[in-house]
N, C-alpha and C positions, 0 to 999 in steps of 0.2 A: 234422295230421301225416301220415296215412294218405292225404290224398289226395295230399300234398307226396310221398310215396315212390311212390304210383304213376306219378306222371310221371319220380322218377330212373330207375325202372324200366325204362319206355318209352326214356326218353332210354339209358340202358345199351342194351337190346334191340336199340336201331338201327344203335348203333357196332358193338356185335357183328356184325349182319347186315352194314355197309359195310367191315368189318375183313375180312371170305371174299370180298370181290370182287376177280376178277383184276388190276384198274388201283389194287389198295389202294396199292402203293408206288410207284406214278407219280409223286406230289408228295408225296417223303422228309417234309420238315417238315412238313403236314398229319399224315401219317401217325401220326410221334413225336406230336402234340400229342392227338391224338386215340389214342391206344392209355395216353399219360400219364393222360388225365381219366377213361380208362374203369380205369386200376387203381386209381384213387383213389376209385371208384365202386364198389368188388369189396366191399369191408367193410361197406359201408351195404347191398348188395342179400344179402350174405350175410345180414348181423342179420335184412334183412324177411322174406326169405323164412324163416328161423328162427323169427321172429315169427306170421307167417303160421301155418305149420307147428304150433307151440305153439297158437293159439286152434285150428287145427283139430281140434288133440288131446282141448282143454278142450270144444267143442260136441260131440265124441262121446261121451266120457264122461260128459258132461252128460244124451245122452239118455241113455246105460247105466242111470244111478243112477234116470229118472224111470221106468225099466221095472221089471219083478218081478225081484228080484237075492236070490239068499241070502245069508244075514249077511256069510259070508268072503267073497265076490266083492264085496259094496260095500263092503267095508273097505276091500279092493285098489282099488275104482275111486275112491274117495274119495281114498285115498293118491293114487295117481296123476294125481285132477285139482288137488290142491293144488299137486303138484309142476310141474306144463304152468304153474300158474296163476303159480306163482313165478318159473318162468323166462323167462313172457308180460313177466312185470312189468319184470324184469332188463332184457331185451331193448328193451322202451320208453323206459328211461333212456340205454341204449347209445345207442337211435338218436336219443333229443332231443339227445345229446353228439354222433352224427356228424352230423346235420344243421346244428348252428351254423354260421356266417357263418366262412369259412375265411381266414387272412391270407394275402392274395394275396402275400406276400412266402416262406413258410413253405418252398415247397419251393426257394429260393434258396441261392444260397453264401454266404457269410458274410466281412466282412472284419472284423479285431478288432484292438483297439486294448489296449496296457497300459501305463500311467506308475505309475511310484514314483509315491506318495504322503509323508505323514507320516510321517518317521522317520528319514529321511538314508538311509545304506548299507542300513542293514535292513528299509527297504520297497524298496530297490531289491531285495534279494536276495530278498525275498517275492516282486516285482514275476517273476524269475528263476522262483522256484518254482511263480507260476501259469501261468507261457507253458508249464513242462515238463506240469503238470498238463494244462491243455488239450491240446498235443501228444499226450501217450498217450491222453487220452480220445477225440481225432479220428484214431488208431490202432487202437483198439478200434470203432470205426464204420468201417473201411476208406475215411476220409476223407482227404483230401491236405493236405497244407498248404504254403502258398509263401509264404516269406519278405519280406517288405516295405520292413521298416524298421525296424532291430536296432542298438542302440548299449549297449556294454555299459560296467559299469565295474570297477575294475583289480580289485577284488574276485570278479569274477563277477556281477555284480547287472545287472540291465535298470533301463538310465535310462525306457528306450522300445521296444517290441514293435511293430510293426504286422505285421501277415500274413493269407494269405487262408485260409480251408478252404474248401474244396471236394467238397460230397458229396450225394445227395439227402437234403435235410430238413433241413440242417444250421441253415438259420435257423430252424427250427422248435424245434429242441433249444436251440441254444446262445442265443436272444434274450434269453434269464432271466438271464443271467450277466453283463448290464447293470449298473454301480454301483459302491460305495465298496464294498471287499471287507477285510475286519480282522485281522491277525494279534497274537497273543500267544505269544509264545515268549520264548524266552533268545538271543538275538543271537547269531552268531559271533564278534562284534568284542566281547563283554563276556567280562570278566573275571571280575566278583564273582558272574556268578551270577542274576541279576534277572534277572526277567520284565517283556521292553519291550513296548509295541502299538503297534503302527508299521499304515499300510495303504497299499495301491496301487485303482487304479481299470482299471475294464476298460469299453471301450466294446464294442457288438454294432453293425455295419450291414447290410443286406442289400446283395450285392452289386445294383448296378443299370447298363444300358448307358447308355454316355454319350450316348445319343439319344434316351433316356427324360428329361432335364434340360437346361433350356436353359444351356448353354455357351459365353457369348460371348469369342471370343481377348480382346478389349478389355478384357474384368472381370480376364483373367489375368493375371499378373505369375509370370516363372519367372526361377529364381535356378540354378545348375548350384556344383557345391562338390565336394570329393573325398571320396572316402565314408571312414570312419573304424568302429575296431573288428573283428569277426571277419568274415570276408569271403572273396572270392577272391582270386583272382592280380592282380587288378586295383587294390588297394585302395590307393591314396596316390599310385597314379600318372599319373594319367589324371581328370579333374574329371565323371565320368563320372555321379554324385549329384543327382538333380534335386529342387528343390521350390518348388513351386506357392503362391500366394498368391490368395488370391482379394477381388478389393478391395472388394466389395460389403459382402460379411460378414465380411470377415476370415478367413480360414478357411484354415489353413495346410495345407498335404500334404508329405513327403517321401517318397520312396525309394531307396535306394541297392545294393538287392543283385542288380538284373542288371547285366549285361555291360555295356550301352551305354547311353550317355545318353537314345538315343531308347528305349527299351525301358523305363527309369522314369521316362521323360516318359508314357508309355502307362499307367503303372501310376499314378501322380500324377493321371491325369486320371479313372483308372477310380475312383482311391476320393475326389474330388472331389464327385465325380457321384453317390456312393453317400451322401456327406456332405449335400451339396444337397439329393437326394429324401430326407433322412431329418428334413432341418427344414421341406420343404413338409409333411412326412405329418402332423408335428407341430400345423403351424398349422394343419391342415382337420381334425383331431380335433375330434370333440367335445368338449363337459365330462363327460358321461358316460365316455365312453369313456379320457379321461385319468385321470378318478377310477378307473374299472374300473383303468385299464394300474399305475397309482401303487397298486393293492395287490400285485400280485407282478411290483410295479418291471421290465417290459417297458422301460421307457425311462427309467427316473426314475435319472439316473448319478451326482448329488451325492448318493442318498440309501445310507447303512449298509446291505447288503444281504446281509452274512453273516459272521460272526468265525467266526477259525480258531482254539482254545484250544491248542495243544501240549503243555503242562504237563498239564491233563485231559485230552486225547485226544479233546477233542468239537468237533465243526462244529455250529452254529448259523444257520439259514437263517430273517432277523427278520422276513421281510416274513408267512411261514406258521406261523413259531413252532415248527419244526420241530428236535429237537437229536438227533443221532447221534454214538456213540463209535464214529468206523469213521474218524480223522482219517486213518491210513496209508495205507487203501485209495484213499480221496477223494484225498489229494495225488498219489496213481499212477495218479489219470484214472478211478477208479471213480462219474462222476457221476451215472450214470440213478438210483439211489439219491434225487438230490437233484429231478434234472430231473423224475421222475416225481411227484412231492409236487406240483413246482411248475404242472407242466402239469394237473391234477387240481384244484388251485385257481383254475387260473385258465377251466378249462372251468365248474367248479359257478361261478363268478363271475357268468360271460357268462352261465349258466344261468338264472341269480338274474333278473337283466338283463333276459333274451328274456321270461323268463314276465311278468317286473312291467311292460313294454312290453305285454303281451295283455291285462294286468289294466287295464292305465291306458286302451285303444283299445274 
């Protein structure tokens, strides 16, 4: 590992040094991509050199104690090499967790997907309540988000969400939120009182460009219709609704809430594309790595992957076993709560992984 952080090191050292020359912004996109990889590199060379630092502390204390010391002074240098020695240790964990194998998707945008599920109107209205959910939680990240493809129904409920956020990291955070997601409450539409469980489904893709995925017009089939539901100015008058078919796989796209036909002809093609690369990444998985992803369901969307109780107040997150009373908070976008559980398992996972790969080599 130590010799792995010396060459980040180096490799860090060098951008910095190419970062002070006069011709750095000669070629803008080098530039961006090369000042991106060295902030991503700030955290790992901070830990080492922390690291560093820490054994420094421990070898001098070290000799302190082998000299003539009276009683109160090796108490204190004793105290104080436990304490280097403890946060030596800290820091070794930190950096086996930022040296894993990073998903090249992670600092992408995100486009997401949400259907009703099981239950009629009240997974619609669930369906409803996780788009608002997500919405304030990519407002509390100074995330964007652009509208896709929104059809609602007379009640207020979402048949279908599609939309993009847009932020850095965003696929990093929101990839967990992948699956069959549960609600239990009391309906709006009941009267007696019962408690229904109805669920909606949320998909995660990386946004990817349509020249990362092969794209032939020939596989396409595009259908135009008039957009329907909450909308602009434009809505029922103009067939201006595009959706996409893809006849290899089947693989359906819509969108209806820009302006002009050709504009969700673009956005049709953007999240096509984003659909495609997410079934090649699939098929070139390992078995490993699908076992790893199917514990905290990265990709696994038919599987249960968190009831919402209302009645108790508590969110349940099944794939970590995690249950919190903070239901209010969580449905007003308070999710690093949940995200932070999930990413923490699924780092000690890959952790588990990487070491029992050293042990098997």
């Amino acid at each position: 590992m130590l010799e792995k952080l010396k060459r980040v090191e180096e490799r860090y050292l060098e951008m910095a040094a190419r970062a002070e020359q006069p011709d750095f912004f000669a070629d803008p996109a080098a530039a961006t991509k090369l000042l991106r990889e060295q902030k991503r590199l700030e955290p790992i060379i901070e830990a080492y050199r922390a690291y560093r630092a820490a054994e420094t502390e421990m070898r001098d204390l070290r000799e302190m104690l082998d000299g003539t010391l009276d009683a109160e002074m090796r108490a204190f240098c004793q105290e104080e090499f436990t304490q280097a020695k403890k946060k030596r240790e800290e820091l070794e964990q930190e950096l086996k967790i930022l040296l894993l194998p990073r998903d090249p998707n992670d600092e992408k945008n995100v486009i997401m997907e949400i259907r009703g599920g099981v239950g009629g109107e009240e997974s619609a209205l669930f369906a409803h309540s996780l788009f608002r959910m997500y919405s304030m939680y990519a407002d509390s990240k100074k995330w964007k988000i652009e509208l896709l493809n929104y059809n609602e129904t007379e009640l207020g409920g979402v048949k279908e969400a599609d939309f993009l956020v847009i932020g850095d990291g965003a696929y990093s955070r929101l990839k967990f939120e992948s699956g069959v997601h549960r609600v239990q409450r009391v309906p709006e539409t009941e009267s007696g009182g019962r408690v229904h469980t109805s669920t909606a489904t949320v998909a995660v893709l990386p946004e990817v460009e349509q020249a990362e995925v092969d794209l032939r017009p020939e596989d396409i089939e595009m259908q135009v219709y008039r957009s329907s539901g909450a909308g602009g100015q434009h809505i029922n008058k103009t067939s201006s609704a595009v959706r996409l078919i893809h006849k290899p796989t089947g693989i359906v796209v819509a969108c209806q809430e820009e302006r002009s036909q050709v504009q969700n002809r673009e956005r049709c093609m953007q999240m096509l594309a984003s659909k495609l690369y997410e079934m090649e990444q699939e098929r070139i998985d390992s078995d490993v790595t699908n076992a790893r992803r199917s514990q905290v369901g990265t990709g696994m969307r038919n599987e249960r992957i968190r009831t919402y109780n209302f009645p108790q107040g508590r969110v349940t997150d099944h794939r970590i076993g995690l249950t919190l009373y903070q239901i209010d908070s969580i449905m007003d976008g308070d999710l690093d709560v949940l995200i932070d559980a999930l990413v923490t398992a699924d780092q000690a996972e890959r952790l588990q992984h990487e070491e029992g790969d050293k042990l098997a080599n």
